[in-house]
N, C-alpha and C positions, 0 to 999 in steps of 0.2 A: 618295080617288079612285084606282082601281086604273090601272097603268101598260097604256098599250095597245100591241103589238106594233107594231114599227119593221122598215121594211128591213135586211137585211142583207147588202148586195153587197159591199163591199170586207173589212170583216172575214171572211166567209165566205173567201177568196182567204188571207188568211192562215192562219186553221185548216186550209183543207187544204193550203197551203205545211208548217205544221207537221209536220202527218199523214205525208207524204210526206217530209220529211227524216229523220222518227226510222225509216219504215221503210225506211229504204238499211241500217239498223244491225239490226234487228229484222223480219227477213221472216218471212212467213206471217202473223202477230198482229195483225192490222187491229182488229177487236175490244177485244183487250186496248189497242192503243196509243189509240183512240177515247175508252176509258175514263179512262187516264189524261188526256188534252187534255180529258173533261169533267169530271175532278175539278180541274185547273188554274183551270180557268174558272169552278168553281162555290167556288172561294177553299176546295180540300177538299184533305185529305192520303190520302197513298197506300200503302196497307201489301202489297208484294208477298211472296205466301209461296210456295215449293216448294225442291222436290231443290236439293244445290248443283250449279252447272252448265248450267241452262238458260236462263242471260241476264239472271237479274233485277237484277245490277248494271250489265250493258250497257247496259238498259232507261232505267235512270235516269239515267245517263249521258249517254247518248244524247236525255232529252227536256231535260236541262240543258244541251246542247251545242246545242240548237235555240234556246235563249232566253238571249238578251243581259242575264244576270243574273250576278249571285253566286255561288260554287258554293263548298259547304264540302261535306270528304265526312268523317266520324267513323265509325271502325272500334269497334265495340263488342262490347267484352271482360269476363272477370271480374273485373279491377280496373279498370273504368272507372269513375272518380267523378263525382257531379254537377256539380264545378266543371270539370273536364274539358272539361262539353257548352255551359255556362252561362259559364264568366267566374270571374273570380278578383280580392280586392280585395288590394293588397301595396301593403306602405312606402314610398314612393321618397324614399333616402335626398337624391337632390341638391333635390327639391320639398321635403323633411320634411314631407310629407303623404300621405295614402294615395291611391292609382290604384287604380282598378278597369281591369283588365285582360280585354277581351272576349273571349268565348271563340266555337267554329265556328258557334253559333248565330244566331248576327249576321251574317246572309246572306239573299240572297232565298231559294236549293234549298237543302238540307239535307239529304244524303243520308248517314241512318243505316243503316250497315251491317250485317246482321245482330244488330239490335235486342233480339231475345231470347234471346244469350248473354249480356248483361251483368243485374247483379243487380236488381231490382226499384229500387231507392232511386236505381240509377245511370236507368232506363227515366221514373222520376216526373220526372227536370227536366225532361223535353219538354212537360208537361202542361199547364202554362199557356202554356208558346210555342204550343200547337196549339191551344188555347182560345181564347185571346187576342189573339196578335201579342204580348207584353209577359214580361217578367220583373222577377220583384222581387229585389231585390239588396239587401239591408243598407238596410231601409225606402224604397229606392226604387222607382220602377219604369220599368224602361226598354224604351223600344219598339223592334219588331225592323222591319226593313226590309219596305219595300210593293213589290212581293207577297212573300210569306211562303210555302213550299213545305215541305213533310216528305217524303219520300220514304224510305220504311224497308223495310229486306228481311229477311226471316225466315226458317229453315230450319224444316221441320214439329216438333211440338218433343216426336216420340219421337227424332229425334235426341241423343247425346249431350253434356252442356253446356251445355243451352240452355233457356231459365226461361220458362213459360209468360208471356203478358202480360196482366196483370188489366182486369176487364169494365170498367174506368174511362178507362184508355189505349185498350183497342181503339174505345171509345167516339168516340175525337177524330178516328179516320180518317175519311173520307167512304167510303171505299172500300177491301174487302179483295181482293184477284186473285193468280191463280195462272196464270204462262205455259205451262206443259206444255212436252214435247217437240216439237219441228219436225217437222212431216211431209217423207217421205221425198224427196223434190224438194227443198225447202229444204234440207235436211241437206246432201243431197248438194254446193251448190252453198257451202254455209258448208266444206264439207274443200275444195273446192279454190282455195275465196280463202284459205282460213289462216286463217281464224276471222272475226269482226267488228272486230277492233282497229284494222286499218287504214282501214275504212268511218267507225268513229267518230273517229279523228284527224283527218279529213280533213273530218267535217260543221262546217259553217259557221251560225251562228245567222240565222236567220229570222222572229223577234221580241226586240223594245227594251221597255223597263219600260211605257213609255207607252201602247204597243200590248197587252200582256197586260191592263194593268189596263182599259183602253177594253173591250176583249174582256169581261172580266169584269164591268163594270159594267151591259154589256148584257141580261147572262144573267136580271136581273128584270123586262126586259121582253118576254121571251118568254110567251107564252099559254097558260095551262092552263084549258082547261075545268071548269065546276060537275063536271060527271059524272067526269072524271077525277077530280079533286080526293076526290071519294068513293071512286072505287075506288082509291086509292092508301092515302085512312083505311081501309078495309075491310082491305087487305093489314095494315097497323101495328094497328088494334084484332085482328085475328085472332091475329097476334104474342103478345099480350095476354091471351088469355084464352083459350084454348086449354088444352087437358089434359096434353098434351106437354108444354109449353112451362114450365120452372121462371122464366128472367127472360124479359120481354119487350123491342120495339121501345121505347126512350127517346123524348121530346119530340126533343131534340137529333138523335135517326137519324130522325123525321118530319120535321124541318126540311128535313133535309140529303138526304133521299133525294128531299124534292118540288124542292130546288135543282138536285140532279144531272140529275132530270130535263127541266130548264127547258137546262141547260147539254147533255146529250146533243142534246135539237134541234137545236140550236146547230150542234151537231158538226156533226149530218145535214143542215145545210141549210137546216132550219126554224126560223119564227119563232112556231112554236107545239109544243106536245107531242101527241102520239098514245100510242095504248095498247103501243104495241111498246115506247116510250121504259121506259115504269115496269114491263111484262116483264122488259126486256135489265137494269135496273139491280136490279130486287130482290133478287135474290141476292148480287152483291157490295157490295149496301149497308146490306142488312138482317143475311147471315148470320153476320157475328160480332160483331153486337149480342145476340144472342138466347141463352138456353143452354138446351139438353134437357134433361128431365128423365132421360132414357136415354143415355147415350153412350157406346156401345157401339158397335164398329165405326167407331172415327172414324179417318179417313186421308186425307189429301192432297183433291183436290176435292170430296171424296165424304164430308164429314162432315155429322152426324145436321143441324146445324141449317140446309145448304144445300138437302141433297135436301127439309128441311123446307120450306122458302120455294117450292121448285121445286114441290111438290106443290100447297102451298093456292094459287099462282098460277095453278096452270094448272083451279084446283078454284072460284075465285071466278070471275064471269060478266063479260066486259069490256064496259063500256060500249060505245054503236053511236051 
């Protein structure tokens, strides 16, 4: 029996208490920050990519300064090792037994920094904490805290020193997003507070474990229509079989993209989805699941597989 949409008054009151806290930190970005609180809610990770400079450490920051959780943050280098991210087992000589020793991933947020300067082998321990919640350790397997967050930020990677992230990792994001530059109001008013540093010291947490996880349990009973439902497969089979298209939309990015859109209502208010919902999220939930067969001209927002999504979205009929 399918779950039937519930009120949502008092939760509604905290996501936008949310919303509103991370934008004292992050002004102009309504959008962007919406995204992230419904990748929060839809139990999804967060890969922000751009220029260095434009926030996307603040960003995460700042939505971890909002929630009464964990916060590890792991700078990621060219000698960063997997036990590094994961944990380490060592002797303890006064036990005369072995300890395993936990490493930053045994936290609710997890903010990896600059994710694709370290080397691939270092970028694979995250892959079943993003899959899973869990890591295996020396035939164990140990579970990571409830809720479980990733938050990873990238620089575009014609930058120097920095290792592209194969189609298997970008898989486990729910969402890829790029802040851009502040429009010229905003700019202006970030030179004469001195940056956002002192906005983010000063933000106070506005959800406890209890309350995100309540929030996120709601997000399956939000309503998606038969006819949506299709046109959302229509976007992911078109993914698929297209001429363009060398890989396409995975089971795993159908899942995850009809969550995000159950969880973006959420955001907005509703206890059901509309066709704006699965507009606003195709692009940053489809487009780095996909790979062109031309790619050619690829740079910063504007690569081959976004304006791909952009185009058969606006090229497929929306349901009435």
């Amino acid at each position: 029996m399918s779950s039937q949409p519930v009120p949502l008054p008092r939760p509604l009151d905290k996501i936008a208490a949310l919303q509103t806290n991370v934008e004292r930190v992050i002004r102009g970005k309504s959008e962007v920050v919406q995204f992230c609180i419904a990748a929060l809610l839809a139990k999804g990770h967060i890969l922000l990519e751009d220029v260095p400079g434009v926030g996307k450490t603040t960003l995460a920051h700042a939505l971890a300064r909002s929630l009464s959780l964990d916060f590890q943050r792991v700078q990621f280098t060219s000698d960063l090792m997997p036990a590094d991210i994961v944990g380490v087992t060592i002797y303890n000589q006064d036990l005369q037994e072995f300890e395993f020793i936990s490493g930053p991933v045994f936290t609710n947020v997890l903010l990896a920094d600059e994710i694709n300067r370290a080397t691939p082998k270092s970028q694979s321990a995250l892959l079943e904490a993003m899959s899973e919640g869990m890591i295996s350790i020396e035939k164990r397997r140990l579970p990571l805290p409830d809720p479980f967050l990733v938050i990873a930020t990238q620089n575009p990677i014609e930058h120097v020193g920095t290792y592209p992230l194969p189609e298997s990792q970008l898989d486990r994001f729910l969402m890829k997003l790029t802040i851009g530059y502040p429009n010229a109001s905003d700019e202006k008013q970030l030179l004469r507070d001195g940056g956002a540093q002192d906005a983010l010291e000063h933000l106070q947490p506005v959800l406890d474990p209890d309350e995100v996880r309540d929030l996120q349990a709601r997000v399956g009973t939000v309503h998606v229509s038969e006819s949506l439902v299709e046109y959302l497969m229509t976007i992911v089979q078109t993914t698929r079989t297209h001429a363009e298209v060398a890989l396409g939309v995975s089971t795993r990015g159908a899942l995850t993209f009809f969550k995000a859109c159950q969880a973006l209502a959420m955001v907005g208010g509703r206890d059901f989805v509309i066709p704006d919902d699965v507009k606003r999220l195709a692009a940053p939930v489809l487009s780095h699941r996909i790979v062109m067969k031309d790619r050619r001209f690829s740079r910063g927002d504007f690569t081959p597989e976004t304006r791909f999504i952009q185009r058969i979205v606006n090229e497929i009929a929306v349901p009435r």
